[in-house]
C-alpha positions in Angstrom: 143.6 55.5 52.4 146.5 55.2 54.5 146.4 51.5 55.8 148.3 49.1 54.1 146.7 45.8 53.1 149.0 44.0 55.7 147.0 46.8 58.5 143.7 45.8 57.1 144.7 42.0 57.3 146.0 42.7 60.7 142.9 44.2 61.7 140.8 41.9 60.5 142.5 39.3 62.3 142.5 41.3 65.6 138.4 41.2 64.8 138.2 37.9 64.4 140.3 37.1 67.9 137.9 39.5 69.5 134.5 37.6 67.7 133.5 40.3 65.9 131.7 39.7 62.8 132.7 42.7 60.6 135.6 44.9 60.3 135.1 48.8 59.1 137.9 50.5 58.0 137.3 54.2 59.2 139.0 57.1 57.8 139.6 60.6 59.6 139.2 63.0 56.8 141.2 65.4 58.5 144.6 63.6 58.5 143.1 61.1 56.6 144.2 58.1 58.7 142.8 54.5 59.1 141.5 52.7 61.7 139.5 49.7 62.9 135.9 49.7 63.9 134.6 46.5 65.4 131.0 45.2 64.9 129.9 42.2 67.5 127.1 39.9 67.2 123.6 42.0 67.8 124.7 45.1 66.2 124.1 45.9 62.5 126.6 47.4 60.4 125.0 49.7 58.6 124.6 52.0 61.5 128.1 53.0 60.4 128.0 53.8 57.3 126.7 57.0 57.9 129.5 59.4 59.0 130.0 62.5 61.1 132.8 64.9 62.8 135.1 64.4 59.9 135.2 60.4 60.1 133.4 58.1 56.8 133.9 54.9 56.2 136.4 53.1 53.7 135.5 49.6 53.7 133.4 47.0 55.3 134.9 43.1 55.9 132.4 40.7 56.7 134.4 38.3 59.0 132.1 35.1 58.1 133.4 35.3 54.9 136.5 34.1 52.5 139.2 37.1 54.3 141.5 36.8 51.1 138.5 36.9 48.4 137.4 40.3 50.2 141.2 41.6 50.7 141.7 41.2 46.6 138.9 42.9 46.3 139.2 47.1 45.4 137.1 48.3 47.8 135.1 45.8 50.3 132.0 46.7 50.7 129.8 43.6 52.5 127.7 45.6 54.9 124.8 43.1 55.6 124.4 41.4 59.0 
């Protein structure tokens, strides 16, 4: 994982301007860079944990909950809607 936690925390906080209500952190396996994925209100984000065309997923940050508990975590991983 390239993203650093400030990136993540960044992010997260770009999500939370936007009303999303999880973060994904996304990682192209080929250069095996990180970036956001948003998930709104109405969509579930377990449709992303499947992964295709060299993209999987690294973590998942459930906005609705305590940010700095999930960022100490080692891997988030709170995927329920």
């Amino acid at each position: 994982m390239t993203a650093t936690r400030q990136d993540i925390r960044d992010w997260i906080d770009e999500g939370i301007e936007k009303g999303a209500t999880h973060v994904i952190i996304m990682c192209d396996t080929f250069d095996h860079e990180n970036y956001p994925v948003y998930i709104m209100p109405g969509e579930d984000p377990r449709d992303k944990r499947t992964y295709e065309n060299m993209q999987r997923p690294d973590e998942c940050y459930d906005l609705r909950m305590d940010i700095d508990a999930q960022l100490s975590e080692h891997r988030a991983n709170h995927w329920d809607m």
